[in-house]
Structure formats: structure tokens, C-alpha cells
C-alpha beads as a LAMMPS data file, in Angstrom:
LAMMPS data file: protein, C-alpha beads

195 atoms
194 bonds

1 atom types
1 bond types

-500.0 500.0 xlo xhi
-500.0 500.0 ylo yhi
-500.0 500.0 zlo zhi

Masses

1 110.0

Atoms # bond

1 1 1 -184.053 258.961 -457.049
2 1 1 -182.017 259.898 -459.633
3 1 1 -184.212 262.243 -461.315
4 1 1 -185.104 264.667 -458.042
5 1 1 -181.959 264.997 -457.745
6 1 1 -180.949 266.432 -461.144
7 1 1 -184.219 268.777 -460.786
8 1 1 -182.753 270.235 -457.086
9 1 1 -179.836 272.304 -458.559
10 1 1 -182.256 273.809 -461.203
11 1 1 -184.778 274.559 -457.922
12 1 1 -181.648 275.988 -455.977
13 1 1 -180.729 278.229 -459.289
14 1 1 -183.870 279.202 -459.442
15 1 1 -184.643 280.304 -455.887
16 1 1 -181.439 282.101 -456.295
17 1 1 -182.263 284.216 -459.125
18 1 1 -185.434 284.798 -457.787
19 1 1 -183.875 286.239 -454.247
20 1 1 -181.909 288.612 -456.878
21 1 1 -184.227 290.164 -458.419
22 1 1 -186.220 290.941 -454.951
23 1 1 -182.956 292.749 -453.469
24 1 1 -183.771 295.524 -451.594
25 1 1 -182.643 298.724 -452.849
26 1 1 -180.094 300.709 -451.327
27 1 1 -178.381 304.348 -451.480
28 1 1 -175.340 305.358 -452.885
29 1 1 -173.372 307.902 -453.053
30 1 1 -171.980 310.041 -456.332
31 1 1 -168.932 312.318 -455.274
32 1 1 -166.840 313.773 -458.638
33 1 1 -165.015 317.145 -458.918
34 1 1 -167.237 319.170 -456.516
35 1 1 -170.588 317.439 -457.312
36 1 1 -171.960 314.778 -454.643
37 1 1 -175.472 313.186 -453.973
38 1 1 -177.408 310.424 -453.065
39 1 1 -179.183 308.222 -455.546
40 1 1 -181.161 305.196 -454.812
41 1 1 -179.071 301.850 -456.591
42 1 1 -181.847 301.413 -459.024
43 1 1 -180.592 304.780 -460.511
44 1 1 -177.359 304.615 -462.836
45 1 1 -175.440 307.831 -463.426
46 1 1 -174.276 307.452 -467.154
47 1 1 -172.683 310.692 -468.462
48 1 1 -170.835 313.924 -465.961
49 1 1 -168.854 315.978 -468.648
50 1 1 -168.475 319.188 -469.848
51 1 1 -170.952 319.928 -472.855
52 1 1 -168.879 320.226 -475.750
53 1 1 -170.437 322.974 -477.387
54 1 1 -169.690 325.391 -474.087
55 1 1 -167.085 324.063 -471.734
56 1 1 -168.121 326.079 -469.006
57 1 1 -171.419 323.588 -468.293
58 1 1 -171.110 320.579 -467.084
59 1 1 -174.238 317.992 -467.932
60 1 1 -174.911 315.122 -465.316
61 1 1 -177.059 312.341 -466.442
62 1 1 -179.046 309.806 -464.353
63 1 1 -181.113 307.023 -465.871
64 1 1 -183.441 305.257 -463.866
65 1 1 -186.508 302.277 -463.887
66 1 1 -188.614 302.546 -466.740
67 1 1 -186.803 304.945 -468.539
68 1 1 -187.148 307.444 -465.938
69 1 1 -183.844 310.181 -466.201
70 1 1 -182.834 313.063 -464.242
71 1 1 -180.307 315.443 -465.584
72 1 1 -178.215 318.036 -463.837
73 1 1 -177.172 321.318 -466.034
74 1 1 -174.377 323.326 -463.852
75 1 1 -173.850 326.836 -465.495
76 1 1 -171.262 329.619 -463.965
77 1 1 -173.114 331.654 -461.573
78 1 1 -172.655 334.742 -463.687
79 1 1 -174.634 332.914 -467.024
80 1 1 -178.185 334.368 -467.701
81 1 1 -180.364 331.757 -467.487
82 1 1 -184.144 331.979 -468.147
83 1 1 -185.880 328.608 -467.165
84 1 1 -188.989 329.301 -468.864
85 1 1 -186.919 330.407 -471.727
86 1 1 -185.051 326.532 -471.627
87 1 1 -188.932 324.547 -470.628
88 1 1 -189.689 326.019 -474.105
89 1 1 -186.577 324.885 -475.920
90 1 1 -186.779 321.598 -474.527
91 1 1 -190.372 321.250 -476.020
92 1 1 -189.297 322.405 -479.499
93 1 1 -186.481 319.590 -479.887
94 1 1 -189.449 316.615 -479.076
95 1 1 -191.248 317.412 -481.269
96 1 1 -190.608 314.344 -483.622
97 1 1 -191.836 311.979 -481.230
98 1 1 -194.427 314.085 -479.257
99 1 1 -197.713 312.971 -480.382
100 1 1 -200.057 316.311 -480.927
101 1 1 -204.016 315.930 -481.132
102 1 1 -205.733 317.714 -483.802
103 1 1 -206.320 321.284 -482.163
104 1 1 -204.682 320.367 -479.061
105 1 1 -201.554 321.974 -478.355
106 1 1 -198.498 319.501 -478.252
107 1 1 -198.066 319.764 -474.704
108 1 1 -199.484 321.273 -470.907
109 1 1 -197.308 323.406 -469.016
110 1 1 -197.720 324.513 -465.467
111 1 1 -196.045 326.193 -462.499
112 1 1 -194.377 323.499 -460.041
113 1 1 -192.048 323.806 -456.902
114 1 1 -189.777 321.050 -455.249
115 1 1 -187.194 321.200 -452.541
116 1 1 -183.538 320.800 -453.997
117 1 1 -180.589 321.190 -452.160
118 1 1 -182.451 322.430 -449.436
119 1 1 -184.188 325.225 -451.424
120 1 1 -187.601 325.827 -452.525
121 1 1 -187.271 325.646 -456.047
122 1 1 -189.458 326.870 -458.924
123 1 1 -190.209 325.078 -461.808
124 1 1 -192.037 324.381 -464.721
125 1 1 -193.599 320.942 -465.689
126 1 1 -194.897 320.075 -469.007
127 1 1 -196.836 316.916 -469.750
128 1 1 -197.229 315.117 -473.566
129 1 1 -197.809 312.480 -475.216
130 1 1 -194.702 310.880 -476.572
131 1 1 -195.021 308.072 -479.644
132 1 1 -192.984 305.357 -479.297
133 1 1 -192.813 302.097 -481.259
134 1 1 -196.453 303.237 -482.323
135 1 1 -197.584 303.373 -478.955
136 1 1 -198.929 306.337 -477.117
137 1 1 -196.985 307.168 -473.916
138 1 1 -198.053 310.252 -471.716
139 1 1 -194.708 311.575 -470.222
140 1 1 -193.798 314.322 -467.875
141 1 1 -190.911 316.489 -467.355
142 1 1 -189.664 318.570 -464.753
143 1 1 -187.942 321.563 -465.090
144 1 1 -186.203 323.238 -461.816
145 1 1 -183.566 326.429 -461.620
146 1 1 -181.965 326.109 -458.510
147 1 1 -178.478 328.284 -456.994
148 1 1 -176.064 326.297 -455.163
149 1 1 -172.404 326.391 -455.029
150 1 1 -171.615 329.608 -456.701
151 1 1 -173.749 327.888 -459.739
152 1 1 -176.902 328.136 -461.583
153 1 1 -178.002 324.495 -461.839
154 1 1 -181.292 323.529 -464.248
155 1 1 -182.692 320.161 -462.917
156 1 1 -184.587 318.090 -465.494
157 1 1 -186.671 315.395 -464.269
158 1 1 -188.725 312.626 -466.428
159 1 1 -190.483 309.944 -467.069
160 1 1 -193.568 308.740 -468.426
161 1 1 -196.718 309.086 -466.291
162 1 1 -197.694 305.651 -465.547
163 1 1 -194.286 305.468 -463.661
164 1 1 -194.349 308.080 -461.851
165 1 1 -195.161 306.781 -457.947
166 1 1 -192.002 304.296 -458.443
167 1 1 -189.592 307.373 -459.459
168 1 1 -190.429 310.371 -457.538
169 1 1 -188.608 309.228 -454.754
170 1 1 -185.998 308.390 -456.919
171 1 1 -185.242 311.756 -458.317
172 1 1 -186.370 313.036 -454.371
173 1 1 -183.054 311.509 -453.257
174 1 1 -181.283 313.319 -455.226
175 1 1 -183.132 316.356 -454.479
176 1 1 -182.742 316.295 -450.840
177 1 1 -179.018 315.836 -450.721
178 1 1 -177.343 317.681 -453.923
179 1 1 -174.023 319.665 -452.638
180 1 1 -171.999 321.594 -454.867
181 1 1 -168.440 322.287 -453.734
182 1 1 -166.499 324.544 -456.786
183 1 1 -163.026 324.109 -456.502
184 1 1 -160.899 326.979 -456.665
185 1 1 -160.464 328.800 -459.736
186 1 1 -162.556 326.347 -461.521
187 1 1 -166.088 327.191 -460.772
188 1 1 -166.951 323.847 -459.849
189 1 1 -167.523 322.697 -463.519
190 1 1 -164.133 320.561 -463.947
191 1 1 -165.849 316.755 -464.407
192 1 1 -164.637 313.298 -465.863
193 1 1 -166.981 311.086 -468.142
194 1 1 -168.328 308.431 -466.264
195 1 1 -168.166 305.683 -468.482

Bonds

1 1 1 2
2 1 2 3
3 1 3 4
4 1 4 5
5 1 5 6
6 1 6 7
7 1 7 8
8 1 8 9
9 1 9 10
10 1 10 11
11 1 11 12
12 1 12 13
13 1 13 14
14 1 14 15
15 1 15 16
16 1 16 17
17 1 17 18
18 1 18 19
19 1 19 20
20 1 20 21
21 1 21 22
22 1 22 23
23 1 23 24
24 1 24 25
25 1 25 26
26 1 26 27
27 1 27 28
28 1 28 29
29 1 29 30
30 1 30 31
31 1 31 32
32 1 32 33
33 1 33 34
34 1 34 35
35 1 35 36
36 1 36 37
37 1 37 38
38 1 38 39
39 1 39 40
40 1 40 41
41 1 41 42
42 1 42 43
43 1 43 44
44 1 44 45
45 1 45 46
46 1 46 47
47 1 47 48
48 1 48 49
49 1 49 50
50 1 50 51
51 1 51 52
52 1 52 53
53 1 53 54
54 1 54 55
55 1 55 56
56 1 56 57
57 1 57 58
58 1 58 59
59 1 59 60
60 1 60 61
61 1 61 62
62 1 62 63
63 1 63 64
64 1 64 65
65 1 65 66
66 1 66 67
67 1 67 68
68 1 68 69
69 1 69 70
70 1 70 71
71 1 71 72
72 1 72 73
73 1 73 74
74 1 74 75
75 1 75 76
76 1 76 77
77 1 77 78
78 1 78 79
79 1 79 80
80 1 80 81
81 1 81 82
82 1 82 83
83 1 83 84
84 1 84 85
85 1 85 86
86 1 86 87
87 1 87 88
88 1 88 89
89 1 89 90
90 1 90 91
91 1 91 92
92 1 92 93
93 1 93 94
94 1 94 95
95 1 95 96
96 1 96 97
97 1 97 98
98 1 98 99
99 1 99 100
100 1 100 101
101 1 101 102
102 1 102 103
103 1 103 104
104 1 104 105
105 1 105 106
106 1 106 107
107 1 107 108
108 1 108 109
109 1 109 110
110 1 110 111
111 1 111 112
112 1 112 113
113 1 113 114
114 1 114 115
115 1 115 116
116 1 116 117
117 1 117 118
118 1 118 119
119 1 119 120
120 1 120 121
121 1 121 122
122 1 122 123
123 1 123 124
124 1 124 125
125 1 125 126
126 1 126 127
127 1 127 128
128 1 128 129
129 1 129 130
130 1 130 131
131 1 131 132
132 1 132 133
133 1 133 134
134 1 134 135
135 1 135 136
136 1 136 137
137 1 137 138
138 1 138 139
139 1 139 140
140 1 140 141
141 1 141 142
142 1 142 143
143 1 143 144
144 1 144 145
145 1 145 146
146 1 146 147
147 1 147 148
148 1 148 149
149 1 149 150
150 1 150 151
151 1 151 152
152 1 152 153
153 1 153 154
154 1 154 155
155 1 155 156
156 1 156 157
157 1 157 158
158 1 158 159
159 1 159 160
160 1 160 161
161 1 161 162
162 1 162 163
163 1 163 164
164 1 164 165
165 1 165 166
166 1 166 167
167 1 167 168
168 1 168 169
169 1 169 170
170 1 170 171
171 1 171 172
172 1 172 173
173 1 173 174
174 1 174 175
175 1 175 176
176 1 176 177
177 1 177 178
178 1 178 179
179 1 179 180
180 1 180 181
181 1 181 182
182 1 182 183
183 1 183 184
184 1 184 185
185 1 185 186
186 1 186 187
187 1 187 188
188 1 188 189
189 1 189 190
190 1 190 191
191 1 191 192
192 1 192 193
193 1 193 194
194 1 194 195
């Protein structure tokens, strides 16, 4: 008798932990200085600042499952900003960990289009093959230019391929609800770091 009853707390524990892991997600809402969306609660927001090397951009990071992120670039309306010209940039800084085949070129680039903040938005998407920990990992990355708010706003999405059905709607949250609101005088760019 005695000995069920020391093993029923470690069943209740158990069933517990168990019912916490399979919590359904839900939405929430991220409303700082201007900048508001929806993100599902699987999805952390972990930096909103202004980039220190220009002040007048403010960077908005989201980090989701599987190492899936989404990142929000604002830039004054009036900053030239060539998408294609950033898709490339952002290729040249992996390539220590992208993983190039002999002859192959280190990664595929195509035309892409989403619907953000209730735009059709161009993009570019490049896949590759990142090495980590030794391992092979085929990635993709979304680049999107979108105008919102009196700003020019470059949305990154990525994550590696195989995770890709469990994040889209993920970043697709986001994309269906992003509202930019500059304040006066400002041009919507004023942010606290979201620690």
C-alpha cells in the first residue's frame, strides 16, 4: 500500500508536465513606440533598438521554434534602400558557415512575394546550406521591402528547410497584422531594448 502511494505524486507530476508541454499556442500582441503585431507565443521577441552604427534604424528581432527568426529593419522613408542590393550583403557575411559544393555557387536566389501589412510585397529568397556542429543544414531566408508608416521596412525571414511547415505561419502572423504608427517628429524609429 505504501509503495503506490509514493509512486502517485511522481504519476500526478508527470501527467502535469506532460499537459505543459501540449499547451496550445496562443497570440500575443507586441505594441512599443509605434511598432505593434501579432506573434504566435511560441515566438519570443528578443532585441527592438536602434542599430548603433545609424540611429535612425531601428532592428526588431523575433526568435522562434527551431531556430527559426524573423527580423524587422525600419529605415526613414527618405533612405535609399535597394533590397537586392541588402539579399546580396546578407549572403556575403555567411559565408563562414555556408557550406559551398565544389562548382556550385554558395547559394540559390529567386524572386518571391508575400502579403505584409496588407501589401503585396516583393522579395528575394535565397536557399544554402549552412554547417553547423559538422552537420549539413539547408536553410532559407526571406528577404521582403515593404512601405508602411512613413517607413521603409526590410523583413528578414529564416529558418532551416526541414522546419519550414511549423514556421511559416509563424512569421505569417506577423505578416498579416504589422502596423507602424511614427510618432511625431520622430519618424517612428524611437524603441527600448527588450530585454
Amino acid at each position: 500500500m505504501m509503495r503506490r502511494r509514493a509512486g502517485l505524486p511522481l504519476l500526478v507530476a508527470l501527467g502535469l508536465a506532460f499537459a505543459a508541454c501540449s499547451a496550445p499556442r496562443t497570440v500575443k500582441t507586441y505594441d512599443k513606440s509605434g511598432l505593434r503585431f501579432s506573434y504566435m507565443s511560441d515566438w519570443m521577441v528578443t532585441t527592438d533598438m536602434l542599430v548603433p552604427r545609424d540611429a535612425r534604424v531601428r532592428q526588431v528581432m523575433l526568435n522562434g521554434p527551431n531556430h527559426a527568426l524573423l527580423m524587422l529593419l525600419c529605415f526613414p522613408e527618405a533612405t535609399s534602400v535597394n533590397l537586392e542590393s541588402f539579399a546580396e550583403s546578407a549572403a556575403k557575411s555567411r559565408a563562414g558557415v555556408v557550406r559551398k559544393q565544389p562548382g556550385a555557387p554558395p547559394f540559390t536566389s529567386r524572386a518571391v512575394t508575400a502579403k505584409i501589412a496588407g501589401q503585396n510585397a516583393t522579395g528575394v529568397q535565397q536557399t544554402f546550406d549552412m554547417e553547423i556542429l559538422g552537420q549539413t543544414i539547408p536553410h532559407q531566408v526571406s528577404y521582403y521591402l515593404v512601405q508602411t508608416g512613413g517607413l521603409k521596412v526590410i523583413v528578414t525571414a529564416q529558418t532551416a528547410q526541414q522546419h519550414l511547415a511549423t514556421v511559416q505561419p509563424g512569421w505569417q502572423k506577423v505578416f498579416d497584422t504589422l502596423a507602424i504608427e511614427p510618432r511625431p517628429g520622430s519618424g517612428g524609429l524611437s524603441a527600448t531594448v527588450v530585454q
